[in-house]
C-alpha positions as CSV (number, residue, x, y, z in Angstrom):
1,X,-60.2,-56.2,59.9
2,X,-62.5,-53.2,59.0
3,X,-66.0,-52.1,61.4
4,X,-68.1,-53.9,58.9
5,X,-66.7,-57.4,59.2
6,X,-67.1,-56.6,63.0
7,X,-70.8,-55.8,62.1
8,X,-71.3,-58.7,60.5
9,X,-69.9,-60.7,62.8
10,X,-71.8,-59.7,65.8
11,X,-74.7,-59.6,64.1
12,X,-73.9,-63.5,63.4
13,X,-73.2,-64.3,66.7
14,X,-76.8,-62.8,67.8
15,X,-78.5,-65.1,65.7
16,X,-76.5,-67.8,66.5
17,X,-77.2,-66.7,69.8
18,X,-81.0,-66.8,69.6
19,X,-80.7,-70.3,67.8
20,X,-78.6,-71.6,71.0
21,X,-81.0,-71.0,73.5
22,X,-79.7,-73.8,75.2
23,X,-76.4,-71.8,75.9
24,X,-76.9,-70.5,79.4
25,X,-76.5,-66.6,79.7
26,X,-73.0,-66.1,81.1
27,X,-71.2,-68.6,78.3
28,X,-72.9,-65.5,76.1
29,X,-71.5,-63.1,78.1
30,X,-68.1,-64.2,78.0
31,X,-68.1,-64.4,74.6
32,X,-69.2,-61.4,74.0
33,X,-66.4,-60.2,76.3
34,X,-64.0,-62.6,74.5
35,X,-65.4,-61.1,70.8
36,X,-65.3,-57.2,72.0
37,X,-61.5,-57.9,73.1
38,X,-60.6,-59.2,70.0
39,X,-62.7,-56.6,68.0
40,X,-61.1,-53.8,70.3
41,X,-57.3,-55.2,69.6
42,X,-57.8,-55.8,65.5
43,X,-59.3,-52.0,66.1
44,X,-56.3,-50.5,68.2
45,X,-54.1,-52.8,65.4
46,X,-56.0,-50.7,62.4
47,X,-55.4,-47.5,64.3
48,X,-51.7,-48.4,64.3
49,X,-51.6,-49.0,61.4
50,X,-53.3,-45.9,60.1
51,X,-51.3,-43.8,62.2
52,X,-48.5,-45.7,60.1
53,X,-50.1,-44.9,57.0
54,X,-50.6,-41.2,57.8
55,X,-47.0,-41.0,59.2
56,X,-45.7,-42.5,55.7
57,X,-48.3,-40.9,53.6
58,X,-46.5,-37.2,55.4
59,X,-43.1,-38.7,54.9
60,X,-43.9,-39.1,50.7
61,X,-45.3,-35.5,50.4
62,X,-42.4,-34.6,52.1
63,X,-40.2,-36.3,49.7
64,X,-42.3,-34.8,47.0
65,X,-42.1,-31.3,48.1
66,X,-37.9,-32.2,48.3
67,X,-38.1,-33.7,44.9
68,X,-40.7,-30.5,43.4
69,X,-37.6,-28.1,45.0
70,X,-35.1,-30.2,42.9
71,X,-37.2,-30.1,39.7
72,X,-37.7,-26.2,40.6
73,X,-34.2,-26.0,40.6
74,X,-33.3,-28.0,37.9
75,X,-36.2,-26.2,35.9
76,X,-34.2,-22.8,36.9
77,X,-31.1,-23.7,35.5
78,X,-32.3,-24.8,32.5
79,X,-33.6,-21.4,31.9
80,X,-30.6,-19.9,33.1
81,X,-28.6,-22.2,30.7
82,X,-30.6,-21.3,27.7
83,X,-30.6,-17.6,28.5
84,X,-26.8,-17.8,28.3
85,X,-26.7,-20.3,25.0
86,X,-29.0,-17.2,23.6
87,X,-26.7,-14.3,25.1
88,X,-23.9,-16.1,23.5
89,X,-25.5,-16.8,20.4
90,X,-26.8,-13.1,20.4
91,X,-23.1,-12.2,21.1
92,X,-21.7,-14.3,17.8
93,X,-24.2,-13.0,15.6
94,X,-22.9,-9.5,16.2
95,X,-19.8,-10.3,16.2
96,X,-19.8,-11.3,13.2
97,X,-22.0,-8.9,11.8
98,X,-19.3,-6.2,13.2
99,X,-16.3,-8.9,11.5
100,X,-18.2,-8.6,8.1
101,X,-18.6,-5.0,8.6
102,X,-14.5,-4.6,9.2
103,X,-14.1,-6.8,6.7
104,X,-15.8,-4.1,4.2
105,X,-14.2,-1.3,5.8
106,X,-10.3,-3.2,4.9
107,X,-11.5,-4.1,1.6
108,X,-12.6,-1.0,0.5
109,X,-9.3,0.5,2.1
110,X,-7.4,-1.8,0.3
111,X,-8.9,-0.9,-3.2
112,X,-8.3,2.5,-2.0
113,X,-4.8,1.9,-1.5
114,X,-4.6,-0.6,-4.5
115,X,-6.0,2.4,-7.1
116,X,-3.6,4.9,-5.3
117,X,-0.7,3.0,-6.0
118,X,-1.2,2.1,-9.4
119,X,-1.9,5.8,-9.8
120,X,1.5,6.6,-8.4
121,X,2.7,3.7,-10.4
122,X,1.3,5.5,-13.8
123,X,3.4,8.6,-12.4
124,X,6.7,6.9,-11.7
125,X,6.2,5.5,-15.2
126,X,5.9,8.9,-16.5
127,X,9.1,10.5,-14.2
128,X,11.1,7.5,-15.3
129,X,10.3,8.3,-18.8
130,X,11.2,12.0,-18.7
131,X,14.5,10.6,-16.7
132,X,15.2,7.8,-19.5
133,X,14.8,10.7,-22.1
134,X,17.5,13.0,-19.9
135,X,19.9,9.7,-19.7
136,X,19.7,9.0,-23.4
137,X,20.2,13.1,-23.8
138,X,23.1,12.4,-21.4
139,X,24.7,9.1,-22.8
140,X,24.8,11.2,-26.2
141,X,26.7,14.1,-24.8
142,X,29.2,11.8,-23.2
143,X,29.8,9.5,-26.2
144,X,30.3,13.2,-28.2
145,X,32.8,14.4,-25.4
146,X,34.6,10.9,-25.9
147,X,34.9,11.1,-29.3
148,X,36.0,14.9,-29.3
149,X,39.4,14.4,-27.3
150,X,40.1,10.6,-28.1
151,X,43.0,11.8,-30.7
152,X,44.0,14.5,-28.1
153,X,44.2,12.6,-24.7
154,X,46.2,9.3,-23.8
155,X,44.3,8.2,-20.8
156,X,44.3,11.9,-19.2
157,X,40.3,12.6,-19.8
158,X,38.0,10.3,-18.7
159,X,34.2,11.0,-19.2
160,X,31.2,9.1,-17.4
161,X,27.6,9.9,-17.6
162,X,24.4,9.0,-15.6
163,X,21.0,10.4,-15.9
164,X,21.3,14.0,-14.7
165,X,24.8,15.0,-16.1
166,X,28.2,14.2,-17.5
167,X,31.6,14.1,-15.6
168,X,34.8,15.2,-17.6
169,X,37.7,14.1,-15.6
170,X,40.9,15.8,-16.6
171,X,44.3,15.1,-15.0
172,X,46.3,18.3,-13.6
173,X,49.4,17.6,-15.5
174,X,47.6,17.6,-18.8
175,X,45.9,20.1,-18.7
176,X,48.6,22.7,-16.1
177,X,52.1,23.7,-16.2
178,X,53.8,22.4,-13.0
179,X,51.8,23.9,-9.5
180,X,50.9,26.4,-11.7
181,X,47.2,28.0,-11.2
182,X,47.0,30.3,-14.7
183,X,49.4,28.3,-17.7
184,X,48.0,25.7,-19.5
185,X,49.6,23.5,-21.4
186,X,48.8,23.0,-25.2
187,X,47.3,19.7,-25.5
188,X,45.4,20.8,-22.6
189,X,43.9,23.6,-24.3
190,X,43.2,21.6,-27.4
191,X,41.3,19.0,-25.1
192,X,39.0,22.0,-23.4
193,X,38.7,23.3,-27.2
194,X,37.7,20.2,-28.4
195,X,34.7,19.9,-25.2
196,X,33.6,23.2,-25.8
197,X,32.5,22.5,-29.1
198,X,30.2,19.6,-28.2
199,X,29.1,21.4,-24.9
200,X,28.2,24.4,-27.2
201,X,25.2,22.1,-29.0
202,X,23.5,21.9,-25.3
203,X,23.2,25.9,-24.9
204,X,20.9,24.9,-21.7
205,X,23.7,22.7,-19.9
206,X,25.3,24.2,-17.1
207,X,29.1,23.6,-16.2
208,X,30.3,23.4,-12.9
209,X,34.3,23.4,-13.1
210,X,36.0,22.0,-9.8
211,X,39.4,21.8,-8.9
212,X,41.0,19.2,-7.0
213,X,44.3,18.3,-5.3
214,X,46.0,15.9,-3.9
215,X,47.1,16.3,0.6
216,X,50.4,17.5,0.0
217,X,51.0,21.3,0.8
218,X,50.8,23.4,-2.1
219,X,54.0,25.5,-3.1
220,X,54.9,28.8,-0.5
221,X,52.9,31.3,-3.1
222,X,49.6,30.1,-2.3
223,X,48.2,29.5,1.7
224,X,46.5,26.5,1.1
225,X,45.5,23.6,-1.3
226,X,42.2,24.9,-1.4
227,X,42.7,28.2,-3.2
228,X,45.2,26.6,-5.0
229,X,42.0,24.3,-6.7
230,X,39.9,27.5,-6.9
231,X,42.6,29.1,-8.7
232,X,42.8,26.3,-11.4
233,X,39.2,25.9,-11.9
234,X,38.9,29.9,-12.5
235,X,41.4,29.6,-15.3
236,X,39.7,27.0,-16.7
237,X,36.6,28.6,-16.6
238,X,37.6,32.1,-18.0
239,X,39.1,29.7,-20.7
240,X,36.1,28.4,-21.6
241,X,33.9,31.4,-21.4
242,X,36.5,33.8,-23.2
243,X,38.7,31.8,-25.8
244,X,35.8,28.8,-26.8
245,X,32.5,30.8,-26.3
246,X,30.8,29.3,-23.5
247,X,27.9,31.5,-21.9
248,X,29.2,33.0,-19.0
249,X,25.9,32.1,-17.3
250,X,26.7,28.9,-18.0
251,X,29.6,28.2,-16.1
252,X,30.8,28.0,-12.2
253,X,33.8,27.4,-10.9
254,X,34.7,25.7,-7.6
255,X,36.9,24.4,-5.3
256,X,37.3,21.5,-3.0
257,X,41.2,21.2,-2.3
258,X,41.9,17.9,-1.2
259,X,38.8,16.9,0.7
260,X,37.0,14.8,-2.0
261,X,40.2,12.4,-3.1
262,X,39.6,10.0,-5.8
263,X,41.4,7.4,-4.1
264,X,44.2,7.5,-1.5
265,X,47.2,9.4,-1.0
266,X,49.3,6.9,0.5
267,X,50.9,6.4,-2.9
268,X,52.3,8.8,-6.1
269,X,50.1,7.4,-8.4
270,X,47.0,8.1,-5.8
271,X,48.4,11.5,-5.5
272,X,48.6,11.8,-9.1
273,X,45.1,10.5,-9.8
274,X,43.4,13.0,-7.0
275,X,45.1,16.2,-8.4
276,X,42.4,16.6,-10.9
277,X,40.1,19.0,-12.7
278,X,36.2,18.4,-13.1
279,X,33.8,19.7,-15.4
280,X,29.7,18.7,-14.2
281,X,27.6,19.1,-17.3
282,X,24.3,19.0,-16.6
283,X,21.0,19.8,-17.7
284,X,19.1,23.4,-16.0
285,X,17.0,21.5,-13.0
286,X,14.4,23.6,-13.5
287,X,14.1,22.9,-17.2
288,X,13.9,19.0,-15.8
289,X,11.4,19.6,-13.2
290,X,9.2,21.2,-15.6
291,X,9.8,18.3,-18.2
292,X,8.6,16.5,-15.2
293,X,5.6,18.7,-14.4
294,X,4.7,18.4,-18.1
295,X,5.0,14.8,-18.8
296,X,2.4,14.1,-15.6
């Protein structure tokens, strides 16, 4: 009950009052008494219940500050959460600007790399063809040397050929008297007669002549099996040079004894086989650098 129902109640109860004059004073009084109680406990009641309201009104602002601290918090995260998305989306974009970037950097390596080989490819070509030229060269001297001593030689001169020069293999017993360094024997001769006049159509060869033995101790004239093959290879050589016209400058002559075997020793016929003389014809290296130098 609020102070103007109260109003309008006592104001009631004066009229009401003035049209009961019948009703003696003190009935009025008590009444009155009687109204003002009741007007003062519906009074202390809204009191109450303000206070009640007041107390729950604080409690909601309260709860709405708690809740405006939550939102604030919330709010703040958000914002930190969307400062990180953009870090990270900052961070992706660069990365991959940087990725492209490398990614031009290795492709423009690789065409680098790509144009420098097929440069070096072009020059290989170009080596290899100077090198095909010298094995044809090569493969033609050796088929000549073949043909030269095939009526001479039973199996005691074998010739082989790759691209830089020609090996004449001659057995020691065809070609030498018995452990003798200086006599030849005649087919012998014939056979280095026969080479000399195919070697002399390559006036820019160059002969290496090597002698060879086999392990066994050479005979009591000679110290060991290695001037024994230097021995045999200088005859060979001054036979070339000074009975079949060979330059001098043309021709070495060498000596490895019996340190570079063909094949064992452990039998006669290895023995045989290693006690050997070698004739290396090939071409003046410098004369195939430059062929090399010219052709690139």
């Amino acid at each position: 009950m609020n102070y103007t129902s109260i109003f309008y109640s006592f104001s009631l109860f004066v009229i009401i009052g003035s049209s009961l004059g019948c009703i003696s004073t003190k009935k009025h009084y008590e009444e009155i008494d009687l109204l003002k109680a009741n007007h003062k406990s519906e009074l202390e009641n809204c009191q109450s219940e303000t206070i009640v309201a007041i107390s729950k009104s604080e409690r909601l602002n309260l709860q709405l500050a708690e809740r405006q601290g939550e939102i604030n918090i919330l709010m703040n995260l958000r914002q930190e959460l969307y400062d990180t998305i953009s870090q990270l989306e900052m961070a992706l974009k660069n990365m991959g600007s940087q990725s492209a970037s490398k990614q031009q950097n290795l492709n423009t390596e690789l065409f680098r790399k790509q144009n420098s080989i097929k440069q070096l490819n072009g020059k290989l070509q170009q080596i290899d063809t100077v090198l095909y030229r010298y094995q044809a060269m090569m493969n033609n001297l050796a088929l000549k040397l073949r043909q030269s001593v095939q009526e001479i030689s039973d199996g005691d001169v074998l010739i082989t050929s790759n691209y830089d020069h020609v090996k004449v293999i001659i057995s020691e017993s065809f070609l030498f008297y018995s452990k003798s360094t200086t006599r030849l024997e005649k087919n012998g001769q014939k056979a280095l007669e026969a080479l000399s006049e195919v070697i002399n159509q390559y006036p820019n060869m160059r002969i290496m002549v090597v002698g060879h033995t086999d392990n066994t101790p050479p005979h009591a004239s000679f110290k060991d099996n290695w001037i024994f093959s230097v021995l045999q290879s200088a005859t060979v050589a001054k036979k070339l040079a000074n009975d079949f016209e060979l330059s001098h400058s043309q021709i070495t002559a060498a000596g490895k004894g019996e340190f570079n075997p063909r094949t064992s020793n452990a039998t006669d016929e290895g023995k045989a086989a290693n006690r050997r003389i070698e004739l290396l014809i090939a071409p003046n290296p410098d004369d195939l650098v430059k062929a090399i130098r010219n052709e690139l």
